[in-house]
C-alpha positions as a Markdown table, in Angstrom:
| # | Residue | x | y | z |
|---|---|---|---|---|
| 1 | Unk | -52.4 | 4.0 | -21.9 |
| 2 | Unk | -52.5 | 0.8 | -21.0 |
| 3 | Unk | -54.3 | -1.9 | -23.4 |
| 4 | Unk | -58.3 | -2.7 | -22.7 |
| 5 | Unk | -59.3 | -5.6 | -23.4 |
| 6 | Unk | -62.9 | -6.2 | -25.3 |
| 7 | Unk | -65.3 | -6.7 | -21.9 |
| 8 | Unk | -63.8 | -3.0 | -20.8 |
| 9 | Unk | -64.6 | -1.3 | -24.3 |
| 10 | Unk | -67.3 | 1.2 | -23.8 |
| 11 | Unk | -70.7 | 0.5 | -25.2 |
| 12 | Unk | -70.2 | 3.0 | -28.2 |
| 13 | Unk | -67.1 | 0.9 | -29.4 |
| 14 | Unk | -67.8 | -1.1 | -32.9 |
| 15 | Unk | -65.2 | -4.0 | -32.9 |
| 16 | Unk | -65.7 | -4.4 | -36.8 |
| 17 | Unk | -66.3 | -2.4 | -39.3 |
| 18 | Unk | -69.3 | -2.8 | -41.5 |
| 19 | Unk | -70.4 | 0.2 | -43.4 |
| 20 | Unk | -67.2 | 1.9 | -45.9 |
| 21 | Unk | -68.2 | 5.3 | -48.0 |
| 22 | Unk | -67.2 | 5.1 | -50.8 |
| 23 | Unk | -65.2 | 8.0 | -50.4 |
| 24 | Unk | -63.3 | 6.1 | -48.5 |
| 25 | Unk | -62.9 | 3.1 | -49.8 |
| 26 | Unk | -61.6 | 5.0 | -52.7 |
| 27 | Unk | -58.9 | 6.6 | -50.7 |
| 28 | Unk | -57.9 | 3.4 | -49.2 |
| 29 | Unk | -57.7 | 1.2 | -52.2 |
| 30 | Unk | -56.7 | 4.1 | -54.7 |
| 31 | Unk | -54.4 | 6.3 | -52.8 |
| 32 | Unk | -53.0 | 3.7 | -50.1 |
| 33 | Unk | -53.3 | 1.0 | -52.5 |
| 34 | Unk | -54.6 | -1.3 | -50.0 |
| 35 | Unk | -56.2 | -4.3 | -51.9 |
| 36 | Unk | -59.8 | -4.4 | -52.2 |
| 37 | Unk | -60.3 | -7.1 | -50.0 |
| 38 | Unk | -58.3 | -6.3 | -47.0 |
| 39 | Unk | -59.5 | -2.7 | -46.6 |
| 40 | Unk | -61.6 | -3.1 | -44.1 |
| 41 | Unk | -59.1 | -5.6 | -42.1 |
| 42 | Unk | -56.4 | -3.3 | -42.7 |
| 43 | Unk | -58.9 | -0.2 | -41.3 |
| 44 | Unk | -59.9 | -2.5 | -38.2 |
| 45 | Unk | -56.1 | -3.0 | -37.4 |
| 46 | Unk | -54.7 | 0.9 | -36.8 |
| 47 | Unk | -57.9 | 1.8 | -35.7 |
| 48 | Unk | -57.9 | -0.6 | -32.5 |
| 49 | Unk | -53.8 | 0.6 | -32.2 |
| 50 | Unk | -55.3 | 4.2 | -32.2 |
| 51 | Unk | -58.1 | 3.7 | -30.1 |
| 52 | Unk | -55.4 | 2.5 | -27.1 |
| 53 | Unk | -53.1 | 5.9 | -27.6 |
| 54 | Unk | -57.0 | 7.6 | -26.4 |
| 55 | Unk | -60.3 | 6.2 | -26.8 |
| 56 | Unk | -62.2 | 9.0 | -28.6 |
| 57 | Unk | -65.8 | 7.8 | -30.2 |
| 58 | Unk | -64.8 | 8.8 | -33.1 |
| 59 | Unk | -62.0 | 6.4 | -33.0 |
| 60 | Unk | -64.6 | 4.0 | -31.7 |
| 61 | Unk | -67.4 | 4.3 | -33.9 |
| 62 | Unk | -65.0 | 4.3 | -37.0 |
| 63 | Unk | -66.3 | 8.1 | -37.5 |
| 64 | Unk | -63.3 | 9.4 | -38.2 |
| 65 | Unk | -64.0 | 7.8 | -42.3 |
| 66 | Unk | -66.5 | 10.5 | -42.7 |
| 67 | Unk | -63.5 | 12.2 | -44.4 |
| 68 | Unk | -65.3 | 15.6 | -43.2 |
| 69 | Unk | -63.2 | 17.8 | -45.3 |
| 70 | Unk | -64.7 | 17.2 | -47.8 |
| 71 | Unk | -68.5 | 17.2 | -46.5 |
| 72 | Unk | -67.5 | 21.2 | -46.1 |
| 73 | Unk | -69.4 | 23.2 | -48.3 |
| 74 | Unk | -66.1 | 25.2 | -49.5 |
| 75 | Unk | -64.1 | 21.9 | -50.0 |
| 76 | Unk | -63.8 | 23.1 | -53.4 |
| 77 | Unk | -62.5 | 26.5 | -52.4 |
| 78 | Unk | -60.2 | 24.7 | -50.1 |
| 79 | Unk | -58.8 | 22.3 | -52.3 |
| 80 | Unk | -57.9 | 25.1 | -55.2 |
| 81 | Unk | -56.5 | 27.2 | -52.7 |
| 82 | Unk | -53.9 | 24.8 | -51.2 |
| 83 | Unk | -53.2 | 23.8 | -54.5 |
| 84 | Unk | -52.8 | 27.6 | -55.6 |
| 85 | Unk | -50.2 | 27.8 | -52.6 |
| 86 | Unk | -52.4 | 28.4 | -49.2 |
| 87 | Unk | -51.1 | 26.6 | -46.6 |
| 88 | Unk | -53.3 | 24.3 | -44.8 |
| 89 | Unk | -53.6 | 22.8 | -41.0 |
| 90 | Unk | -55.7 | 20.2 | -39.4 |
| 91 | Unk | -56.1 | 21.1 | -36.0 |
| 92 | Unk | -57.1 | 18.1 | -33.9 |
| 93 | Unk | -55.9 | 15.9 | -36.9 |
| 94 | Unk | -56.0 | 12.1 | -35.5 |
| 95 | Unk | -54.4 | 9.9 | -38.1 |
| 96 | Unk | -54.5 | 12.6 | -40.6 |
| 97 | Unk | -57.6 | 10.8 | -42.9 |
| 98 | Unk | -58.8 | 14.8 | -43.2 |
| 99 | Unk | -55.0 | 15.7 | -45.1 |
| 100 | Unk | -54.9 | 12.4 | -47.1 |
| 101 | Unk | -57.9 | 13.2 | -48.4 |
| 102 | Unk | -56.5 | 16.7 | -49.5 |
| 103 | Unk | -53.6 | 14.7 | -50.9 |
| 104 | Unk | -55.4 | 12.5 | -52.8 |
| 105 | Unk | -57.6 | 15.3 | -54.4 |
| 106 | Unk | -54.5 | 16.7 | -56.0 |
| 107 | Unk | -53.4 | 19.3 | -52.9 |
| 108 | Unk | -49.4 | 19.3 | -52.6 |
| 109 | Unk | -48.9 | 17.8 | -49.2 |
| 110 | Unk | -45.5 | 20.4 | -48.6 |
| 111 | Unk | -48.7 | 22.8 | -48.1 |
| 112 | Unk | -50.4 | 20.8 | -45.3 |
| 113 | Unk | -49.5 | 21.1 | -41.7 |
| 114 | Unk | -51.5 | 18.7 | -39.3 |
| 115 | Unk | -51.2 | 18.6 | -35.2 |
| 116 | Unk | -52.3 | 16.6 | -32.5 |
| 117 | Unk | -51.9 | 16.5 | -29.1 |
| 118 | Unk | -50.2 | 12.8 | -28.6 |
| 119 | Unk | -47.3 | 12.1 | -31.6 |
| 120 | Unk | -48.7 | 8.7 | -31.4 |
| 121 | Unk | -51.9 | 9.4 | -33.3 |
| 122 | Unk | -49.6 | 10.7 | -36.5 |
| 123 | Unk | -47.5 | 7.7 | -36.6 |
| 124 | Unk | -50.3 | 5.6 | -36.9 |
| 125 | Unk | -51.5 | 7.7 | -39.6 |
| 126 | Unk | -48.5 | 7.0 | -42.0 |
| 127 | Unk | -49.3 | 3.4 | -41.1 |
| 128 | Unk | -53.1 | 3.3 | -42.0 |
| 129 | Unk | -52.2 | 5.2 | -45.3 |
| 130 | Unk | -49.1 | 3.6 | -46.2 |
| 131 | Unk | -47.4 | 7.0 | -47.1 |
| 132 | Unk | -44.7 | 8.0 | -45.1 |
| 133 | Unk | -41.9 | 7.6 | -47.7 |
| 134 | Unk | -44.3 | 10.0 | -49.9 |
| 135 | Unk | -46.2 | 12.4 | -47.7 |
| 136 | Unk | -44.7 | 15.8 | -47.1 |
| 137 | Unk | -47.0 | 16.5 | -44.6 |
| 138 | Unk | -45.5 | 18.7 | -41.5 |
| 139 | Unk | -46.8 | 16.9 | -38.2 |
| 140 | Unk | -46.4 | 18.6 | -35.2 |
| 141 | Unk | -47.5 | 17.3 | -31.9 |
| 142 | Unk | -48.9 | 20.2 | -29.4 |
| 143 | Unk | -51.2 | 21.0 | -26.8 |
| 144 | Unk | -53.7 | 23.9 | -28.4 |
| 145 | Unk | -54.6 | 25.0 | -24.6 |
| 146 | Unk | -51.0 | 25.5 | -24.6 |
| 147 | Unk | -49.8 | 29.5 | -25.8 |
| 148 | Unk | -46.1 | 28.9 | -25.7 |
| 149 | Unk | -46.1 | 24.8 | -27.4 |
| 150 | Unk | -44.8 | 23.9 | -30.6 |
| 151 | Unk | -47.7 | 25.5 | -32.6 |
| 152 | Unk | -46.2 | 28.8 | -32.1 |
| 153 | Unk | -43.6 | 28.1 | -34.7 |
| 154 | Unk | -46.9 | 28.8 | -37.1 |
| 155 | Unk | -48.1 | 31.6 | -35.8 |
| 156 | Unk | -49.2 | 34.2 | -38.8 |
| 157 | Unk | -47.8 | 31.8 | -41.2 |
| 158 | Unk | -51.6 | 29.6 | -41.9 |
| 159 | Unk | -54.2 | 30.3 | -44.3 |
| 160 | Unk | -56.9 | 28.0 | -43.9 |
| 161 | Unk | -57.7 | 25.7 | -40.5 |
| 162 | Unk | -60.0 | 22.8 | -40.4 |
| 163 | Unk | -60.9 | 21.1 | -37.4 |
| 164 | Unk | -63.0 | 18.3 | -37.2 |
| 165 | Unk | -64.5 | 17.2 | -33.8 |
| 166 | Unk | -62.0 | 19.0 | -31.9 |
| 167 | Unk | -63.3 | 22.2 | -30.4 |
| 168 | Unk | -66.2 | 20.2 | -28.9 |
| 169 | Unk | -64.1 | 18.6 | -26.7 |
| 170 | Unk | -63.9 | 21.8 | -24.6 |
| 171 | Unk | -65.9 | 23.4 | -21.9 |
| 172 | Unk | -66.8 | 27.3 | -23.5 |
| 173 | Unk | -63.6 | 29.0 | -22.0 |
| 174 | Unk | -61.3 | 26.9 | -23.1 |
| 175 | Unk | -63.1 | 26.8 | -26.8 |
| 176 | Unk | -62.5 | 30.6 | -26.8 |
| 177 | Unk | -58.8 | 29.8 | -25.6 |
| 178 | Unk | -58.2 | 27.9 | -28.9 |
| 179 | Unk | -60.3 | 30.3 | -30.8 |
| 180 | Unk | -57.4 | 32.7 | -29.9 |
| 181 | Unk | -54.7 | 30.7 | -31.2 |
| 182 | Unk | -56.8 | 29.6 | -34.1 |
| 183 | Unk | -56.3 | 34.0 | -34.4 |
| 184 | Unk | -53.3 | 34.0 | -34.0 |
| 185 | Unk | -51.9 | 31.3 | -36.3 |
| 186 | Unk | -53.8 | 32.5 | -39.6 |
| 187 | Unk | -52.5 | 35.2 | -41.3 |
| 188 | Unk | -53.3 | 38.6 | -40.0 |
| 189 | Unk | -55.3 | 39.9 | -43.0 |
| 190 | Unk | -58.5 | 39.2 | -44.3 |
| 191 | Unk | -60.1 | 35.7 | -45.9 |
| 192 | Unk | -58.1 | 33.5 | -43.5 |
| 193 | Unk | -60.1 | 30.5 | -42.8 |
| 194 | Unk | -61.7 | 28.0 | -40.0 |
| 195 | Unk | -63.6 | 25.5 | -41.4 |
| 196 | Unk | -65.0 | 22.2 | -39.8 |
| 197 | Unk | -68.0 | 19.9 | -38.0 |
| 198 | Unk | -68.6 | 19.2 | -34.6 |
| 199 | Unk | -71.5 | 18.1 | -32.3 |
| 200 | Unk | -73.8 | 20.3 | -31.8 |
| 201 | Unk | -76.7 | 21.0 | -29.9 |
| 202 | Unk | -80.1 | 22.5 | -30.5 |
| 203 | Unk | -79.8 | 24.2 | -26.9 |
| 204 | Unk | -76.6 | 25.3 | -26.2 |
| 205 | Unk | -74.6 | 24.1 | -23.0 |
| 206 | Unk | -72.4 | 22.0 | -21.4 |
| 207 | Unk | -72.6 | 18.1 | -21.4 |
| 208 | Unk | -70.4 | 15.5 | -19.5 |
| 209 | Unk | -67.8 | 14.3 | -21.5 |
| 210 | Unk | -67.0 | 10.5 | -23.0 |
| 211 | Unk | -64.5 | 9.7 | -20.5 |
| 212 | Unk | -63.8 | 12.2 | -18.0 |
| 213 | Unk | -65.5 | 14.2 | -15.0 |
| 214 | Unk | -64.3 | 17.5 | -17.7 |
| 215 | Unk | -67.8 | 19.4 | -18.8 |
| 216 | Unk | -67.7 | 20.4 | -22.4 |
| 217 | Unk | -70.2 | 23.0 | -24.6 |
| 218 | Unk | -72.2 | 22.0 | -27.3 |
| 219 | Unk | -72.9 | 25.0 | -29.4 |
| 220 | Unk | -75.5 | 25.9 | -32.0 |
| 221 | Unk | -75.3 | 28.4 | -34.6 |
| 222 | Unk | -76.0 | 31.4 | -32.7 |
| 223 | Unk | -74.1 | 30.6 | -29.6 |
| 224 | Unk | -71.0 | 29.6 | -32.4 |
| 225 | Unk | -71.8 | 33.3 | -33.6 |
| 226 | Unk | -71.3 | 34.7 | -30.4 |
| 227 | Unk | -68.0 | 33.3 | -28.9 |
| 228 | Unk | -66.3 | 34.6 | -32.1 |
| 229 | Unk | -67.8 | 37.6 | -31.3 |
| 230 | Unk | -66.3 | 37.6 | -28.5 |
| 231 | Unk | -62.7 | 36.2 | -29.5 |
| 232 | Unk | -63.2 | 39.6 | -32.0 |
| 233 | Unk | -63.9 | 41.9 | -29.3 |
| 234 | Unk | -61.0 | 40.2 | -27.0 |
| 235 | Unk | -58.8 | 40.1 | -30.1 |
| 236 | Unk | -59.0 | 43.6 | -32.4 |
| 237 | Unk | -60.4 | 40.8 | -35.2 |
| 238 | Unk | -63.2 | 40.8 | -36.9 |
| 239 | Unk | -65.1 | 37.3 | -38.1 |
| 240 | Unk | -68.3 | 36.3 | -40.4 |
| 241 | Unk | -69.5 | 33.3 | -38.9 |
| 242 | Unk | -71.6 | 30.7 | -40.9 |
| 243 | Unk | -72.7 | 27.6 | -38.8 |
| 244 | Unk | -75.9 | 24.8 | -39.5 |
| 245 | Unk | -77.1 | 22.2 | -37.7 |
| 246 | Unk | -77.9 | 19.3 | -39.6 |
| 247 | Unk | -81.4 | 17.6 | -39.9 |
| 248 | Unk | -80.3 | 14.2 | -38.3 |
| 249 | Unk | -80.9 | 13.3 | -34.6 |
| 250 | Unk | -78.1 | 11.6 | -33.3 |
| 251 | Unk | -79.6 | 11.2 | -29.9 |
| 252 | Unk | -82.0 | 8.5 | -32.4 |
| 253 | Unk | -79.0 | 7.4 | -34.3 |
| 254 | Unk | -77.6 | 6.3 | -31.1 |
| 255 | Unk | -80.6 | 4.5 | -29.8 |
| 256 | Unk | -81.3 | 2.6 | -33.4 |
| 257 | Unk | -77.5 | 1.6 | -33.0 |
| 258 | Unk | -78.8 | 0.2 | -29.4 |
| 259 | Unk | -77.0 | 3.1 | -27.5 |
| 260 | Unk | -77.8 | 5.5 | -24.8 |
| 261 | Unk | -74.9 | 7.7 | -23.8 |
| 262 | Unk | -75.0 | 10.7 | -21.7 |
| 263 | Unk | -72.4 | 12.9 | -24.1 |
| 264 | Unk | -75.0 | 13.1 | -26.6 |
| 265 | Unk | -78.0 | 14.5 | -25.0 |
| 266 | Unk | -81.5 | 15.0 | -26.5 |
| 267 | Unk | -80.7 | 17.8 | -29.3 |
| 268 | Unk | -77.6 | 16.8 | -30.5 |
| 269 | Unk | -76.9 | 17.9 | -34.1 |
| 270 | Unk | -73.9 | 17.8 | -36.2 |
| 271 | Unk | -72.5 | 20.8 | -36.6 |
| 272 | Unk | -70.8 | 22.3 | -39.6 |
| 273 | Unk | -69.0 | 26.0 | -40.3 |
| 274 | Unk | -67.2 | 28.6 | -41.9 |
| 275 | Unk | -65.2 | 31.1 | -40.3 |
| 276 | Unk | -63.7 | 33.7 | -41.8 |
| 277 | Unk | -61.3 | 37.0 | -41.0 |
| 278 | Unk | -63.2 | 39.9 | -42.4 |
């Protein structure tokens, strides 16, 4: 993709980075031992080489620091499982903050799988942590819409699945197409795992996307209920769906950050579930 330059970044796009968790400061100073006073810099630097492989917002509003792993309400369960031996993949995994965080919380990264679509995205990743020489992660790059790519290596062989801000990216058929392989990849027995936060809506449907002419569904709890209902039915599988929406507005977020964007229409809600083979 070729580079933009400042006047063509969409309105969403934060040039600097102003606000750290300190989650994440923690990682970056602790784990990547990035000093202190360049953290934010050094953030500022890979995200902008990111943002040019695709601009996804949460690449452009430096979102992708929420670390949401860990906001998960079974993050402990997770982390003790991987640890105990269950093996782990990041679905959508950007730069891989979502595994480093894993890492850092004492998880053996041999356990962790992560994919993306573009290779690029994982490269950077071992760049913003500063961890290639140590992290045994296994990346693969692969289309999930795609059956026969490089995922199917895993099939049968995961335990637990995160995704975070991926399956909202996709209009409801094609959500119930990556449902499938999410099926297919876990193990085939019961208490395999999806986990992970996406945006939401209060009324279910389909929104424009970011940067495309593509339409993709917001779901709420029970419409999230019923599409792994369906991926059940379509699948001889049988799920227990847990899904909220959170309290905060983001269509009002937006606005107080002096945005109005049509991908997050009035409703909007984070997102956040469990997913489990019964």
């Amino acid at each position: 993709m070729a580079q933009a330059t400042p006047d063509q970044k969409p309105a969403w796009f934060k040039k600097n980075l102003t606000e750290l968790k300190p989650e994440a400061r923690q990682l970056f100073e602790s784990y990547s031992n990035v000093p202190s006073d360049q953290v934010k810099s050094h953030i500022e630097q890979f995200r902008n080489k990111a943002f040019e492989v695709y601009p996804y917002p949460c690449l452009g509003a430096f979102s992708f620091l929420d670390l949401s792993i860990s906001m998960s309400p079974c993050y402990s369960e997770i982390l003790e499982r991987v640890k105990s031996g269950d093996i782990y993949l990041d679905l959508g995994c950007c730069v891989g903050q979502d595994i480093r965080k894993l890492v850092y919380d004492g998880a053996p990264s041999e356990n962790t799988y992560g994919s993306d679509l573009s290779k690029e995205f994982m490269d950077i990743g071992y760049e913003l942590f500063l961890d290639k020489p140590t992290l045994k992660t296994t990346f693969i790059a692969a289309d999930a819409l795609n059956p026969d790519s490089d995922l199917k290596q895993l099939n049968g062989k995961i335990d637990i699945i995160n995704t975070a801000s991926f399956f909202h990216l996709f209009e409801w058929d094609d959500q119930v197409k990556v449902a499938k392989m999410v099926v297919n990849l876990l193990k085939p027995k019961p208490g395999g795992m999806l986990v992970g936060r996406q945006i939401g809506n209060v009324d279910p449907g389909h929104v424009p996307s970011s940067n495309s002419e593509k339409q993709r569904f917001r779901q709420n709890p029970e419409s999230w209920a019923k599409l792994w209902k369906q991926v059940g039915d379509e699948t001889g599988t049988s799920w227990e769906v847990h899904a909220k929406l959170d309290d905060e507005d983001l269509v009002k977020k937006a606005e107080q950050a002096g945005l109005k964007v049509n991908f997050i229409p009035p409703g909007s809600r984070w997102l956040g579930f469990t997913v489990r083979r019964t």
